[in-house]
N, C-alpha and C positions, 0 to 999 in steps of 0.2 A: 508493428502490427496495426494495421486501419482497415478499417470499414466504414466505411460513410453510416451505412445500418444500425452501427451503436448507437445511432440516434436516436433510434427506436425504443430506447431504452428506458424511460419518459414515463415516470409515475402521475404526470398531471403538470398543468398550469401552476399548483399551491404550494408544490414540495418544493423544499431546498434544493435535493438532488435535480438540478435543472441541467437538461444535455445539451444547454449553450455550452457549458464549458465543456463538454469536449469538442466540438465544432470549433469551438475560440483556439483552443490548443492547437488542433490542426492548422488552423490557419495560423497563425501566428510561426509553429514550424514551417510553414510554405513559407510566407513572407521573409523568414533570415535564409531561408534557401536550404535548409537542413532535410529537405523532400531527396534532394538531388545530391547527396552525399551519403548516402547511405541506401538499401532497397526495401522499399514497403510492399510489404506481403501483406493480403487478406485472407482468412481462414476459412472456411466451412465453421458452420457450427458443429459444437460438442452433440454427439450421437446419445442414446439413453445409454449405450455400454461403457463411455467414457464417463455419462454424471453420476451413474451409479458407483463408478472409483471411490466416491465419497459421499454420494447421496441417496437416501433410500429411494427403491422403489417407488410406496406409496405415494411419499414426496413426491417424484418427478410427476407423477400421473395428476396428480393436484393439481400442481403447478400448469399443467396442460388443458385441465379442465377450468381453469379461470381463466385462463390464457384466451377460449374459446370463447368465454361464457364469462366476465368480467361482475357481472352482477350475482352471481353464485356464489362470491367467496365473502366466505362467514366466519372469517379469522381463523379457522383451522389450519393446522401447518405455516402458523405467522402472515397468511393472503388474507389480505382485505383487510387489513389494520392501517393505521394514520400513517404509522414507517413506510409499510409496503401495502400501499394500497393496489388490489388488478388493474392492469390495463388489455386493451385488445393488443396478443402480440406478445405478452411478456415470458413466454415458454422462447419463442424464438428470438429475441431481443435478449434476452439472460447465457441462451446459448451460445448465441453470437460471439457473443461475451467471452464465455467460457472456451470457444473453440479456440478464441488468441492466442491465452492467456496456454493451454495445451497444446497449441503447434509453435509455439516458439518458445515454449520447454523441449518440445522433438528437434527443431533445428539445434539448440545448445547441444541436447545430446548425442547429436548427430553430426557430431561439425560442420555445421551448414553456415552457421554465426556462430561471433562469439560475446557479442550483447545481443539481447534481444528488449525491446522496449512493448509494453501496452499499458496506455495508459488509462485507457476504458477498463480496466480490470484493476484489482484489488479488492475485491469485494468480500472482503475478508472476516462478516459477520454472519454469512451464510452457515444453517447447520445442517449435517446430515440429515435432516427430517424436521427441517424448517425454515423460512425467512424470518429475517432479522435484520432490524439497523438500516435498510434501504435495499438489503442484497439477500439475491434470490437463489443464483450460484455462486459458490463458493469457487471462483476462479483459480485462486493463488493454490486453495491446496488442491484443486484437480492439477491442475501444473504439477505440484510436487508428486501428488500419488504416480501421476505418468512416469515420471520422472523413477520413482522408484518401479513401479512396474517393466522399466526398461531397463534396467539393471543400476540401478544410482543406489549406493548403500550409504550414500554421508549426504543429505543435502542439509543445509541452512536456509534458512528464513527471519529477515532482520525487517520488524515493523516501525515506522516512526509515523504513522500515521497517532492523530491526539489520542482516537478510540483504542483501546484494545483490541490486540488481535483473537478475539476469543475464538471463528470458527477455526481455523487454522490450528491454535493450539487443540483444542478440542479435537480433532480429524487425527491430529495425530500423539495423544496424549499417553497412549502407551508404547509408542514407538521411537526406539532409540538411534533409530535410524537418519530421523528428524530432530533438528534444532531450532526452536521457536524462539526469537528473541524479541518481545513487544516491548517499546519505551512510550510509554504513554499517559493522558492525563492520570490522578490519582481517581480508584474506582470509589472514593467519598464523595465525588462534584460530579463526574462525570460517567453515562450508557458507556458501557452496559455492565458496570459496578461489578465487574471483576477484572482479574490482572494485577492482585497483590501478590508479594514477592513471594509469600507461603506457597503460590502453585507453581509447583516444579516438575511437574511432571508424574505419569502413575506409576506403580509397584513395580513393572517393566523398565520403567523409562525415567528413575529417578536423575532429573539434573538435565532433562531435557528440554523442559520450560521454563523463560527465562520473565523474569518479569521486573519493570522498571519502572515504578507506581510516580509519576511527580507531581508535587504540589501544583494547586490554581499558580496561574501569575507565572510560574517561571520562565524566564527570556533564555535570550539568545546564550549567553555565558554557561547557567545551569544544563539547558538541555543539551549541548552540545559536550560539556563537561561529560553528564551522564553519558553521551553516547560512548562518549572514547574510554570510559572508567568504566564498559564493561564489553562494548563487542569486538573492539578488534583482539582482546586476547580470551574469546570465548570462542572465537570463528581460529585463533591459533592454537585452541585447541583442541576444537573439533575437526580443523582439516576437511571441509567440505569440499564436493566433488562439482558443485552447484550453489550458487546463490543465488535467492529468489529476493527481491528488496523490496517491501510497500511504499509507498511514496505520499499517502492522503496528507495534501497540502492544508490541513482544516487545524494544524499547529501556531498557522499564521496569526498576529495578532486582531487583522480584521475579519476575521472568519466568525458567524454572528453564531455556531452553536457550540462554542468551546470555552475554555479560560485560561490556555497558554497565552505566551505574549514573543512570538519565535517571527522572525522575518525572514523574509524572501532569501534575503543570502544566507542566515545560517541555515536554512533547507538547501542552499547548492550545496555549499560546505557539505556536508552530509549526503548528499546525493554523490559528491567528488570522493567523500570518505568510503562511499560502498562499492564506487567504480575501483577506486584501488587495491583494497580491501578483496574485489571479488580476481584482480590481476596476484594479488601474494597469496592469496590462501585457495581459489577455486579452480587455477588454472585458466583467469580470464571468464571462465564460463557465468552469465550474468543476465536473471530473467529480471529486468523492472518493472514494477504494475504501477499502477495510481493509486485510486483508492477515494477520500473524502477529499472535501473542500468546498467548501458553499461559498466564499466572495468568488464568483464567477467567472467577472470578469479580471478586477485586478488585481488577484494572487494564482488564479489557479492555470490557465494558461499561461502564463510568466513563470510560473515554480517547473512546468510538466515541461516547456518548453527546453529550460534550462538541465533538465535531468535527460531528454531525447540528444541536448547538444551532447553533453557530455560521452555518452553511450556512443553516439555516433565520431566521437574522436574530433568533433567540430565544438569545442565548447565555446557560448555565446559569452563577450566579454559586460560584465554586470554594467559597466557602463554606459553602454550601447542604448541608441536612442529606441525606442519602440516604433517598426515601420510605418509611414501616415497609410499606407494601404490596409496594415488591419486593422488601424484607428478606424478608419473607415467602414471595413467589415461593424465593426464595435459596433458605432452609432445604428447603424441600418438596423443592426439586428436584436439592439436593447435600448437606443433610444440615450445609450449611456454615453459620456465620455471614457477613453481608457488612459492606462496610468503612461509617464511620458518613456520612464527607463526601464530598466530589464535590474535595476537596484532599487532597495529600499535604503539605501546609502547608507548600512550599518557595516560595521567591521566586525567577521566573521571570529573573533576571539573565545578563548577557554583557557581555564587553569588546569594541567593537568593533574590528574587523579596522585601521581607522583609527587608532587608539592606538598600535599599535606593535607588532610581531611579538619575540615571546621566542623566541630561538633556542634555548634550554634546554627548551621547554616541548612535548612529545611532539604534543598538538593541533595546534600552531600548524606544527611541522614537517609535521604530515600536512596541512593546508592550503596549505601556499606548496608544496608537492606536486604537488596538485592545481592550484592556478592557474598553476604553471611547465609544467605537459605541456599546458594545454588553452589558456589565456588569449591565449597567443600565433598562437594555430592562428586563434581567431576573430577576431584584431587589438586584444587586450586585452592594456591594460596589466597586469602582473603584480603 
């Protein structure tokens, strides 16, 4: 799903969230030819009847009224704060957004596709009745609500983005219909200081929220540990109809607002583990979003790139030189150089969870954590 308009998307010259990087992303899938192996669709944006799936009223009207009027917002409903500062445009430029991320939950459910990619979406800190963390709509779970509004009674959603996925579990915290799985930094270092393993879910919905708190610092071996030592036999037990995956590449270890230390290839790895993952247990059906990632140029078009190849059945080999044509792009449009390979030339390795838990070992503690608050809730062995 593209739109050139996501561009629009654009809190200021100051922010992190700079919409080079999705510009860089596209091009950089132009450049390996991944345009032309697959078909891009652009949406309409999301209507008020679809943001209201998930977002209040009031809200959206807000939203509308800075939108118009940038100088109005007085941090009410999270507008006009330093995260999410108004711009002219930002009711339409969020819709945008949202409309993707919602028409390519209808083609999955409509056997139209069977991945669909956006990776302008993941904005996965949006609440029903406010902005938060850079994001205005909550993309990911208007996709899911659609999703259930359409007849879907099992969907999943697997975050590996650093942040917590809080609006998403939040949207659907009493609903057992949904399965939230966030592995993310621990909420003691890192926004938005929730997404400990105690939240599972509400009175409705116990064992529906999953949560995977991990220390500052953990690399490549830990996170990827965590990942496999809880969602592939959470998603086998859930039997989802739908997999929705975040993707914010802001895990990387050059990413300037986080404390993971995670590289380019173990996010393919992980990107490869949710393509599979979504072929055994969803039926193939596979919504990808984005999400974070502030090195701009050389992690986040390299990571998003690599998760489009996959999806598209064309996966880029980690080897592979970076084309001089969007080096080219690069320079023109930041002044910067870009990186030379589509690797950070780590080997994508883990121990698995099978091997044996080291009680000394900070990962693993945050792991048996996690499967001690939740496994039991769903009748799983811990």
């Amino acid at each position: 799903m593209w739109d050139e308009a996501v561009t629009g998307y654009d809190f200021g010259p100051s922010h992190p969230m700079d919409p080079v990087r999705l510009a860089l992303t596209m091009g950089l899938v132009r450049a390996f030819g991944l345009d032309r192996a697959m078909e891009v669709r652009a949406a309409r944006a999301a209507g008020d009847s679809t943001l209201r799936l998930v977002h209040r009223e009031d809200y959206v009207a807000a939203v509308r009224e800075v939108s118009a009027d940038p100088g109005s917002a007085d941090g009410s409903y999270g507008l006009g704060t330093v995260d999410d500062p108004a711009f002219p445009g930002m009711h339409e430029a969020s819709a945008l957004i949202a409309g993707q991320s919602v028409a390519g939950a209808e083609a999955l459910w409509a056997g139209e596709a069977e991945h669909v990619v956006n990776f302008s979406g993941g904005l996965h800190h949006a609440m029903p009745g406010g902005a938060a963390g850079f994001c205005v709509y909550n993309d990911a779970a208007l996709a899911i609500a659609r999703l259930l509004e359409l007849g879907a009674e099992r969907v999943a959603y697997v975050d590996v983005d650093v942040h917590h996925g809080d609006g998403v579990q939040a949207a659907f915290w009493d609903d057992p219909r949904v399965l939230t799985v966030s592995v993310h930094e621990h909420p003691r270092t890192l926004f938005p200081q929730t997404g400990w393993p105690q939240e599972t879910g509400g009175a409705a919905a116990e064992g529906s929220a999953v949560n995977v708190a991990l220390p500052a610092g953990t690399g490549d071996e830990g996170w990827l540990r965590a990942f496999h030592a809880t969602v592939p036999e959470l998603l086998a037990d859930f039997r989802p109809q739908v997999l929705v995956t975040q993707h914010g590449a802001d895990t990387h270890f050059e990413d300037p607002l986080a404390h993971l230390a995670v590289s380019l290839d173990a996010q393919r790895a992980v990107q490869e583990a949710c393509h599979r993952l979504a072929h055994e247990y969803a039926g193939g059906r596979w919504l990808a979003l984005g999400g974070g990632g502030y090195a701009v140029v050389d992690v986040v078009p390299r990571s998003w790139t690599h998760l489009v190849g996959i999806a598209a059945h064309r996966p880029v080999d980690p080897a592979a030189a970076v084309p001089q044509e969007w080096l080219d792009q690069v320079y023109a449009r930041t002044r910067q150089p870009g990186p030379a390979r589509m690797t950070d030339g780590r080997n994508a390795r883990w121990r698995d969870w099978e091997a044996g838990y080291d009680p000394a070992d900070a990962t693993d503690q945050a792991v048996l954590a996690t499967r001690r608050a939740v496994f039991p809730l769903r009748g799983m062995l811990v």
